[in-house]
C-alpha positions as CSV (number, residue, x, y, z in Angstrom):
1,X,-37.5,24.4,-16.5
2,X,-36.7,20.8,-15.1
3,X,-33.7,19.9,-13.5
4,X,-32.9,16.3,-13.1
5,X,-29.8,14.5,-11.8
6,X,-29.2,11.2,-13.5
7,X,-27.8,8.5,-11.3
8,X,-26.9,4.9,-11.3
9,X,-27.5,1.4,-8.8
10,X,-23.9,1.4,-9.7
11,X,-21.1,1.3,-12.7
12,X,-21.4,0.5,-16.3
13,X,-25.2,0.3,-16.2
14,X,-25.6,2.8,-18.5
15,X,-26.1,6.5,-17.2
16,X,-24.4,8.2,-20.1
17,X,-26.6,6.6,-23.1
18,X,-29.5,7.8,-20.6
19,X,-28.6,10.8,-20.3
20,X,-28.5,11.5,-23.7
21,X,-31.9,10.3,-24.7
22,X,-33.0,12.9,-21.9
23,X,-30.7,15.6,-23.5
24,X,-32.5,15.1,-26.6
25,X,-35.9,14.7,-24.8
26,X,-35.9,17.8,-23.7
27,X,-33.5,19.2,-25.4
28,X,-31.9,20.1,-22.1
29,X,-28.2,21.2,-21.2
30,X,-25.9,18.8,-20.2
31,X,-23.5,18.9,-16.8
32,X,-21.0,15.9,-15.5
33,X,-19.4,17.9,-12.3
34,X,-16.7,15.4,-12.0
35,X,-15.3,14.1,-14.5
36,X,-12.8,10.7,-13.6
37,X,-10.7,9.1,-16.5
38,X,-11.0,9.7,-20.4
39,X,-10.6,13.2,-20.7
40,X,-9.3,12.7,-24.7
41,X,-13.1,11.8,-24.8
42,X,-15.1,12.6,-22.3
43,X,-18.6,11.8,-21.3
44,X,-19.1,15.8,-22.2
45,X,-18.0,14.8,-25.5
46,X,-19.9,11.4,-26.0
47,X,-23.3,13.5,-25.2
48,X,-22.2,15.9,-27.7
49,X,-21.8,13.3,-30.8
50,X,-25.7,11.9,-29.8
51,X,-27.3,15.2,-29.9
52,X,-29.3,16.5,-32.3
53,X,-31.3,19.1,-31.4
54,X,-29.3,22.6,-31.8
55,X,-31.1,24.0,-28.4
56,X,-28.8,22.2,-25.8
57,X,-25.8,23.7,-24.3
58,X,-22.7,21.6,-22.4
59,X,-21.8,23.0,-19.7
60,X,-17.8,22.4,-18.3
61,X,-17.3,19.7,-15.6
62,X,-16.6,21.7,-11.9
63,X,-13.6,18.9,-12.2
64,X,-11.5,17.2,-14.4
65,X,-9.7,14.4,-13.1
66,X,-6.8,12.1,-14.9
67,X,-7.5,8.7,-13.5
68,X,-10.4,6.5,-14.1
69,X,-10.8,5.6,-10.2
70,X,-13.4,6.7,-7.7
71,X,-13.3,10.9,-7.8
72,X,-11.7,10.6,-4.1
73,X,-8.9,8.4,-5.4
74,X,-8.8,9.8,-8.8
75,X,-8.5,13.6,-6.7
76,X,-6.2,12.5,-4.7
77,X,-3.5,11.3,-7.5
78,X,-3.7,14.5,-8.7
79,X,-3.4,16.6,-5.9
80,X,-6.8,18.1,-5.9
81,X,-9.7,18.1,-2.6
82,X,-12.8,17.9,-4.3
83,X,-15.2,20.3,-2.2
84,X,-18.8,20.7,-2.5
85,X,-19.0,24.4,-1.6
86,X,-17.2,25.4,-5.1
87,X,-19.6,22.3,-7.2
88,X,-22.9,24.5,-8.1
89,X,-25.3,24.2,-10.6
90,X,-24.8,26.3,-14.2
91,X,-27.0,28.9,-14.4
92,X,-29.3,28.6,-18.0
93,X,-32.7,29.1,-18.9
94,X,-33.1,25.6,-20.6
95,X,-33.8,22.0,-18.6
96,X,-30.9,20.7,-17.4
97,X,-29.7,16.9,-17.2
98,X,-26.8,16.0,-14.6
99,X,-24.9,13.4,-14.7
100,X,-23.3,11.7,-11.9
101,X,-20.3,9.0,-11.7
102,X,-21.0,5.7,-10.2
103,X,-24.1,5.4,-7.2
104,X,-25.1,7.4,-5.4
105,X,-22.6,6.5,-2.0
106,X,-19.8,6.6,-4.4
107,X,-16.9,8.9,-2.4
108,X,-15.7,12.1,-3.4
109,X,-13.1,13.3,-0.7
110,X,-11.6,12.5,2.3
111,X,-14.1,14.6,4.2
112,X,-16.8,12.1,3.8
113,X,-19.0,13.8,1.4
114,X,-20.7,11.1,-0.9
115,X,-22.3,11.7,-4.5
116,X,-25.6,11.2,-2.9
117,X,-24.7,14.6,-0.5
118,X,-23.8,16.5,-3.7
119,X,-27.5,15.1,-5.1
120,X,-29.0,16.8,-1.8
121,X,-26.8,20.2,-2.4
122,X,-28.1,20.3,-5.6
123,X,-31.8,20.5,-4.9
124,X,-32.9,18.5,-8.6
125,X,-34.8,15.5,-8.8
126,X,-33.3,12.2,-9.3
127,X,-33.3,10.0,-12.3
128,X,-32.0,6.0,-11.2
129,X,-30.8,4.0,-15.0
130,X,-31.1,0.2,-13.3
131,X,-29.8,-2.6,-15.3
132,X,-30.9,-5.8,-15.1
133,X,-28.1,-8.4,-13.7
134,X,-27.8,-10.8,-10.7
135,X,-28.3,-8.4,-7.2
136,X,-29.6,-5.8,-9.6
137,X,-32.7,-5.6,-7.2
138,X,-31.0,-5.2,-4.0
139,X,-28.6,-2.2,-5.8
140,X,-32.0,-0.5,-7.0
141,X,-34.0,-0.9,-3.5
142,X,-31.2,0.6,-1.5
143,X,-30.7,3.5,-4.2
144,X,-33.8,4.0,-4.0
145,X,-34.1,3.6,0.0
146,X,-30.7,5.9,0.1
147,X,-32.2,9.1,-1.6
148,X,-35.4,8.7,0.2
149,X,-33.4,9.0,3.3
150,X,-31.9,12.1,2.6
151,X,-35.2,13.4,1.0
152,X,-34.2,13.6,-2.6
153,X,-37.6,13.5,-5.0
154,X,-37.2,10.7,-7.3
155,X,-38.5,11.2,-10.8
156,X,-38.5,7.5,-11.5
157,X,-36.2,4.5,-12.9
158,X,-35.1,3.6,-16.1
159,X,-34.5,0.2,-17.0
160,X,-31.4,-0.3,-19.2
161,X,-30.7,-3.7,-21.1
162,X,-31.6,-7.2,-21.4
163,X,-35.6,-7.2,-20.2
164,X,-36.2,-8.8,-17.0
165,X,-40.0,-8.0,-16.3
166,X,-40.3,-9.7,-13.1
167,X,-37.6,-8.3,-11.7
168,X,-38.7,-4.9,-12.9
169,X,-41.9,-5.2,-11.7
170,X,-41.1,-6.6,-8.2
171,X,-38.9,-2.9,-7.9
172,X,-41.5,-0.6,-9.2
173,X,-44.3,-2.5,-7.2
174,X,-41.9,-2.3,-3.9
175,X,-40.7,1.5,-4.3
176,X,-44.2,2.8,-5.6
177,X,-41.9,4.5,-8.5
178,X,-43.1,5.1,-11.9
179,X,-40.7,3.5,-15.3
180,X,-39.3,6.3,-17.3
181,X,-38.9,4.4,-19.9
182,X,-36.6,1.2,-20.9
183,X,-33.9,0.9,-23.5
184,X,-33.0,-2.4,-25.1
185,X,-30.0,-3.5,-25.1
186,X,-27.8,-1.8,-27.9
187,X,-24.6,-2.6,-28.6
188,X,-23.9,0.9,-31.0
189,X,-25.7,3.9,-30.1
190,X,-25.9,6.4,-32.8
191,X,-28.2,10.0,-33.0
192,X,-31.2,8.6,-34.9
193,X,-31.2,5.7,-31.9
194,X,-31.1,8.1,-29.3
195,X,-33.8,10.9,-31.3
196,X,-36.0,8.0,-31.4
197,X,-36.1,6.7,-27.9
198,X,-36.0,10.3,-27.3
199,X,-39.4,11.2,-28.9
200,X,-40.7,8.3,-27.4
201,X,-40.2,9.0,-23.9
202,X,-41.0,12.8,-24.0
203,X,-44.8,12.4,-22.6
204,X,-43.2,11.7,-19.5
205,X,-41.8,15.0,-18.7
């Protein structure tokens, strides 16, 4: 049973799509622990529509918050202290694929704690979605340099997007990682897209 926790070198680079093709991969339960923004369609929800394997199982987000902000912002509009004592993994007997919001030094409360400290709580393996765009490289390094710190296993990277291969190359050849996998870049993702990068990534688990 493998547990991975899917993170990003920052927003909008893609972790959801990802996440998906890993749901199906495996055909692993899903889990977004904090939820910021969109609840009338949820990231939950958007894994659900991509899926097509009858095996996985979606587990409900330790929080659900209104605003699309930060989780400490978006927590503190609504009047709730997120805490990572109360945020613990689902128990199942299938792989599991979690999904976190933003990078990994995104805040979650007042406190301090970071999403990289809930990674560490967790005790899974790390998944980084990189996306190719201008400081792209620097975002990836210091992910990468970030979760080593805290001694967080790193599965690998996935590249997401427009193909840069030097720039790809130049990150797995610095951090020693291994590529996943990379995914074009596709405007409309649909179930038979995400079954077919899907099946083509599963020799790598």
């Amino acid at each position: 049973m493998k547990k991975y926790f899917v993170t990003g070198i920052g927003t909008d680079v893609g972790k959801t799509a990802i996440s998906a093709i890993l749901v199906e991969a495996l055909e692993a339960d899903y889990w977004k622990p904090i939820q910021a923004g969109d609840l009338h369609l949820t990231d939950t929800d958007k894994i659900k529509q991509l899926i097509s394997n009858a095996k996985s199982i979606f587990h409900p987000e330790a929080y659900r918050l209104n605003t699309a902000a930060s989780p400490h912002i978006a927590a503190m509009i609504d009047n709730i202290h997120i805490e990572l004592e109360k945020i613990n993994l689902p128990e199942t007997k299938n792989s599991l694929i979690v999904e976190g919001a933003g990078g990994v030094m995104v805040p979650l409360n007042a406190k301090g704690d970071l999403m990289i400290d809930l990674i560490h709580k967790l005790d899974v393996e790390a998944i980084i979605v990189s996306k190719n765009y201008l400081g792209s490289i620097n975002h990836t390094l210091l992910t990468v340099d970030a979760l080593k710190h805290k001694n967080i296993k790193i599965k690998g990277i996935i590249f997401n997007g427009r193909p840069e291969p030097s720039s790809e190359q130049y990150i797995l050849n610095y951090t020693g990682l291994p590529c996943i996998c990379r995914v074009e870049e596709i405007k409309t993702f649909s179930k038979e897209v995400i079954f077919n990068y899907a099946r083509t990534i599963k020799h790598n688990f």
